[in-house]
N, C-alpha and C positions, 0 to 999 in steps of 0.2 A: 811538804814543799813541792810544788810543780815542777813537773821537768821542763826542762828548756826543750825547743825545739829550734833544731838550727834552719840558716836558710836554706842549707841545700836539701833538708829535708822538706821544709816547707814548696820549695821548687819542684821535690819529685814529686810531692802529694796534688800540686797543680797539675801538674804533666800527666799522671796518670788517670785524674778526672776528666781532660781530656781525650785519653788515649780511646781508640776501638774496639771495643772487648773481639777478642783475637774468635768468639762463637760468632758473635754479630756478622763479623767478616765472613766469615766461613759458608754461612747460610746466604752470605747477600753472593757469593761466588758462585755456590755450589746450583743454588736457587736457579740459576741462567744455564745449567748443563743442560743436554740432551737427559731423555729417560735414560736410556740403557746404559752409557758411564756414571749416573747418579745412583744405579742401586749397587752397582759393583764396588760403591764407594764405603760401600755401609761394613766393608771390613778393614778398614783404617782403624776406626777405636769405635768405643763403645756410644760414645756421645752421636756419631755418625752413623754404628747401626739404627739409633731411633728416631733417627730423621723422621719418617713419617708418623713416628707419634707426639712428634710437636707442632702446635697448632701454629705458632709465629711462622715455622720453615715453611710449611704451606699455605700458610697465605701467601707468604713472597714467591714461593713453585706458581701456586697457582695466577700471580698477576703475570709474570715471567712468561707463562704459556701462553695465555690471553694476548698480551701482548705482540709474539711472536705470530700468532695464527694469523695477523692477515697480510704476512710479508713472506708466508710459505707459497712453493714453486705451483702448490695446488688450488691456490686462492687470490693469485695474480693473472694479472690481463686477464682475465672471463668474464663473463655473464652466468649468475644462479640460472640453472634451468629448474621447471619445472614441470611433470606431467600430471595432468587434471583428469579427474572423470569426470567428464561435461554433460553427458547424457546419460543421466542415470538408469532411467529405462533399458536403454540399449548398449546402457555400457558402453559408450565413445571415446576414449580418450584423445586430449588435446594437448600438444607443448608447446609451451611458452619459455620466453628468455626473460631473464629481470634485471635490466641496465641497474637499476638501480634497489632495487629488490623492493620495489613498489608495485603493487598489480597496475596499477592504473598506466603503468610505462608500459607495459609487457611486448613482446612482437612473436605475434603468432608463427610456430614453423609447422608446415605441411610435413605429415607422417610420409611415409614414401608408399607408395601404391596398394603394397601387401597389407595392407593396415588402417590406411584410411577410413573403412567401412566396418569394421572387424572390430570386433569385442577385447577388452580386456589386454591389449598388449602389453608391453613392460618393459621397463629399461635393464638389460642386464649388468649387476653387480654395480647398478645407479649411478655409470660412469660412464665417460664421453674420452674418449686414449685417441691424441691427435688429430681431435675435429669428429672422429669418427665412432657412431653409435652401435650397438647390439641391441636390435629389438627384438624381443623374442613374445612367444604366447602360446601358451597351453590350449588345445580343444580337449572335450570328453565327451566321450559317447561309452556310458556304463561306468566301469570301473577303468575304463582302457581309455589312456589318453596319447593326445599325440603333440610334437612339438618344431614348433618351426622360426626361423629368425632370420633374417636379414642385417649385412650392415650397411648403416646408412651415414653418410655424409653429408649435412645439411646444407653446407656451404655451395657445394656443387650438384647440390640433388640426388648425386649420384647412390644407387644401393646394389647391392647382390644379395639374391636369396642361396642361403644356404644348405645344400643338400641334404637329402636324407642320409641318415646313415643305414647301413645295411642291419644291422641289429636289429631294428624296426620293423623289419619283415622276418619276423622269428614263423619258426614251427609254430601250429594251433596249438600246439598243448602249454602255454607257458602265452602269456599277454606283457607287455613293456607297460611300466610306469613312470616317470621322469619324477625325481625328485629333488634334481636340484642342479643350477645352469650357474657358470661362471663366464665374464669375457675377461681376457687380457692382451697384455703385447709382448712378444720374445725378442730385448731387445737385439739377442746374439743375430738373431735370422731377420731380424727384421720382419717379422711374421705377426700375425695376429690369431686369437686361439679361442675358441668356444671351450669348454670343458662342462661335463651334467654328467650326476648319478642317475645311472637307470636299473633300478629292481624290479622283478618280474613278477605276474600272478601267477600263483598253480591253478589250474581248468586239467579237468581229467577229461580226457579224449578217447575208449579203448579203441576205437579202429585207427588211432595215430601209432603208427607201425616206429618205433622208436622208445628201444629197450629204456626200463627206471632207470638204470645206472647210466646213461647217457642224457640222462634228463638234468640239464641243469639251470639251475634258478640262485643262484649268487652272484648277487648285484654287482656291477661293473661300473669302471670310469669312461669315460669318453671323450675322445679329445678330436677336436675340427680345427684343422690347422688353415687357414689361407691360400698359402704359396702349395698346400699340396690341391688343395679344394676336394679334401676328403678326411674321413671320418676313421679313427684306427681307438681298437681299448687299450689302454694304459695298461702298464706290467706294475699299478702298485699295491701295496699294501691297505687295503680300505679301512680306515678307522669304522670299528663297530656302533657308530652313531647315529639318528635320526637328522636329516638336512629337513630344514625346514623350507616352505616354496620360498622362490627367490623374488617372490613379488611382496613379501613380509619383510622386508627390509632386512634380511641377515646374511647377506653377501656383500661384499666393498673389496676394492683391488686399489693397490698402491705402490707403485716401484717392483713393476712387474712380477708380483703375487696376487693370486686372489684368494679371499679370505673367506670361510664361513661360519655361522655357525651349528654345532652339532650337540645333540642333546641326548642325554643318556637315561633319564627317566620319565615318570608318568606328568611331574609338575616343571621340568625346566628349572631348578634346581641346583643341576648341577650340570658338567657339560667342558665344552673347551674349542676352541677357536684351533678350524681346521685351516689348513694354508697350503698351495696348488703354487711352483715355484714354474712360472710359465717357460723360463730359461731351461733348466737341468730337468723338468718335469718331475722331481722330488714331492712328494706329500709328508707334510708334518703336521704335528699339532702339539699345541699350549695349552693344559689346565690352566680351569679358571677356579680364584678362590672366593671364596663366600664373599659379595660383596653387596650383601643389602643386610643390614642391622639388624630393621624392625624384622621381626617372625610369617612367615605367611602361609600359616595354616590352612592346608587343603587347598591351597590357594596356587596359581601356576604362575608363574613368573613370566613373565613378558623379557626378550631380550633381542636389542635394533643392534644392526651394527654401524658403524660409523667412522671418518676421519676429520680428524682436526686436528691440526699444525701440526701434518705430516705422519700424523701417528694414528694405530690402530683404537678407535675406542669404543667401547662397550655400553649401552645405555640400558639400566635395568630397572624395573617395577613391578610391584606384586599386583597380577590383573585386580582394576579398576580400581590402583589405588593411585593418587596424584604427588606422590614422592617418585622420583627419578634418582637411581644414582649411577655416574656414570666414571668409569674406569679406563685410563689409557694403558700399552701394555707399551714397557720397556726393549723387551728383546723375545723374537721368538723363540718356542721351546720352556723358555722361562717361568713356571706358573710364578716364580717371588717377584717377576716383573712388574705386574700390574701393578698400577697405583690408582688409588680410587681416588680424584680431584675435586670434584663437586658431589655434589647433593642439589637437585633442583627439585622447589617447593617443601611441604606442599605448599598447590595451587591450584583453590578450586576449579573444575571443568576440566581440567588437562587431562588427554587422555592417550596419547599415545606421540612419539616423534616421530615428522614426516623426512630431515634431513638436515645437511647442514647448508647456511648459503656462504658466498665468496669474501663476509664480514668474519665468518665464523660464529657466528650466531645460530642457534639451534630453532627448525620450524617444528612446532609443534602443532597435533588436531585437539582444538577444543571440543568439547559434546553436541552444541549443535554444530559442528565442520566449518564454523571458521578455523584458517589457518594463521598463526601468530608467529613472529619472533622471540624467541625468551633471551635476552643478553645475561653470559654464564658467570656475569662478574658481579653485575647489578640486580638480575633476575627483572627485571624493568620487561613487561611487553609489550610488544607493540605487531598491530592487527599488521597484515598483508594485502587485506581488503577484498578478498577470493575463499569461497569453501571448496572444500575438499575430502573425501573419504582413508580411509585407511591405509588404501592403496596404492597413493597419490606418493609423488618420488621427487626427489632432490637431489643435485650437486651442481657440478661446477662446467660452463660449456668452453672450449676454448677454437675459436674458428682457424680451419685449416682447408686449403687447396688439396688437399692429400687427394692421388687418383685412386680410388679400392681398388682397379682394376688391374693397375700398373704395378702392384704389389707380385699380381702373378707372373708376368714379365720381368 
């Protein structure tokens, strides 16, 4: 004999075909957090520690972010800039704006004096901090190089060359090397700040009259302040890593830090995001955990840095291979922060990221140096209509009246 079913049992079995399964909710909420309250959430229960190893919660992270990136404070009112090397022969670079991030729109800006003519220069830390630029550029003569920058104002022309520091005139027995340039802004001082490792060669000299044990060659920080319009070394702690050059795309500043990367073996591997607090002048760093799958034997790893929608991200590939995967970090300090969000490609030709534009869209160099958009939701490309080499830089411009001058005053 069937059992009956009453109606209010039949009502609830309605009602609850209905209802929202109480995870569904939870991931469509959780989904919309920032990074850094979303991992710290992973110890509520246990269905919450595995957030990222469910594919449905990221997919919804992943639209959520997308989404978000082109209403962040870093990718409104600007124009994408871009810097080109236009003359390959001689190494020229040229910057363009991209109203719309179509080459064909572009509006040429004049370099400022020091650079017009001049080889090789570069945007420091790929960033434009109220209108106002850090051009910097390495020379070398030997193994001994030298290093010099201006900032420049496009709006108003206006630029200041940056002093040498006194370091730079060392004793003969010991040669300066620069290995690695950051700019930022101190919002406390209202200041603006160069910061670069400089490690020294050993050259033996005996007629240099200055005892071994005064001989020192332990790489230093450096810090160029604005409002002092002078050069003093930092009292920190230098993380034992290799900086790689800052024209390699592994330096990015955001909310007054600047960020780089540092690498601690022969393949890039392994390593961890150094960070320069322009404010407290603090240095920290974040391990990084494994985050490319495939194997890449013998092989070195390629690692850009980059921001999008606000956050620090990581963009990595085993050289010459056309898989990208790219990692945002939650909180610094944090190595359980990182969350790795996409996987771009493969895709044949692609061979290295040039930066982000003000869509949030990723520019990439093809093999023969077209440069492309890759969209990180669709993977859809779409040309720019411009080549470009390796070295070629991207972000975000935002015009300002600021006087550099008046900084000092």
């Amino acid at each position: 004999m069937e059992k009956s079913v009453s109606a209010a049992e039949k009502k609830l079995k309605v009602r609850n075909n209905l209802h929202i399964h109480d995870d569904d909710l939870a991931f469509s909420i959780l989904s919309k957090l920032p990074l850094k309250p979303l991992k710290r959430f992973g110890c509520v229960c246990k269905l919450w520690s595995l957030l990222f190893e469910n594919a449905h919660f990221i997919k919804m992270l992943r639209t959520n972010f997308l989404s978000n990136s082109h209403s962040g404070s870093d990718h409104s009112g600007g124009d994408t800039f871009l810097l080109l090397d236009e003359d390959v022969p001689r190494h020229h670079a040229v910057l363009y704006l991209l109203p719309n991030e179509r080459f064909e729109n572009r509006i040429k800006l004049d370099l400022p004096p020091p650079f017009q003519e001049d080889a090789n220069p570069y945007i420091l830390s790929s960033v434009n901090i109220n209108g106002i630029f850090c051009i910097g550029q390495d020379k070398h003569n030997g193994m001994v190089n030298t290093f010099r920058a201006v900032l420049w104002n496009p709006a108003t022309t206006e630029f200041m060359v940056i002093p040498p520091s006194p370091d730079e005139s060392v004793p003969p027995y010991r040669d300066p090397f620069f290995k690695f340039h950051g700019f930022g802004y101190d919002r406390d001082r209202d200041d603006y700040k160069v910061i670069r490792y400089m490690s020294f060669f050993h050259l033996t000299d005996e007629e240099e009259d200055v005892p071994d044990e005064d001989r020192s060659y332990d790489p230093i920080l450096e810090i160029y302040s604005l409002k002092s319009n002078s050069w003093r070394i930092l009292d920190v702690n230098i993380a034992d890593f290799n900086y790689d050059r800052p024209w390699l795309g592994t330096g990015v500043y955001i909310d007054g830090v600047c960020h780089w990367w540092g690498n601690n073996d022969l393949y890039n591997s392994t390593g961890c995001l150094v960070s320069f607090d322009c404010c407290n002048e603090v240095l920290s760093t974040t391990p990084m955990l494994l985050d490319i799958d495939e194997r890449c034997d013998f092989e070195i790893i390629e690692r850009r840095l980059v921001v999008l929608n606000n956050s620090i991200a990581l963009i990595s590939n085993c050289l010459n291979a056309t898989t990208f995967h790219i990692s945002t970090l939650g909180e610094l300090g944090v190595m359980e922060s990182w969350i790795k969000l996409f996987v771009v490609g493969p895709i044949p030709s692609i061979e290295c990221p040039i930066g982000v534009g003000k869509k949030g869209d990723i520019c990439f160099k093809r093999e023969n140096d077209e440069l492309v958009w890759i969209d990180l939701s669709s993977q859809i490309i779409d040309e720019i209509g411009v080549k470009g080499d390796k070295y070629a830089r991207m972000g975000i411009y935002k015009e300002s009246l600021l006087s550099i001058g008046g900084i000092n005053n």
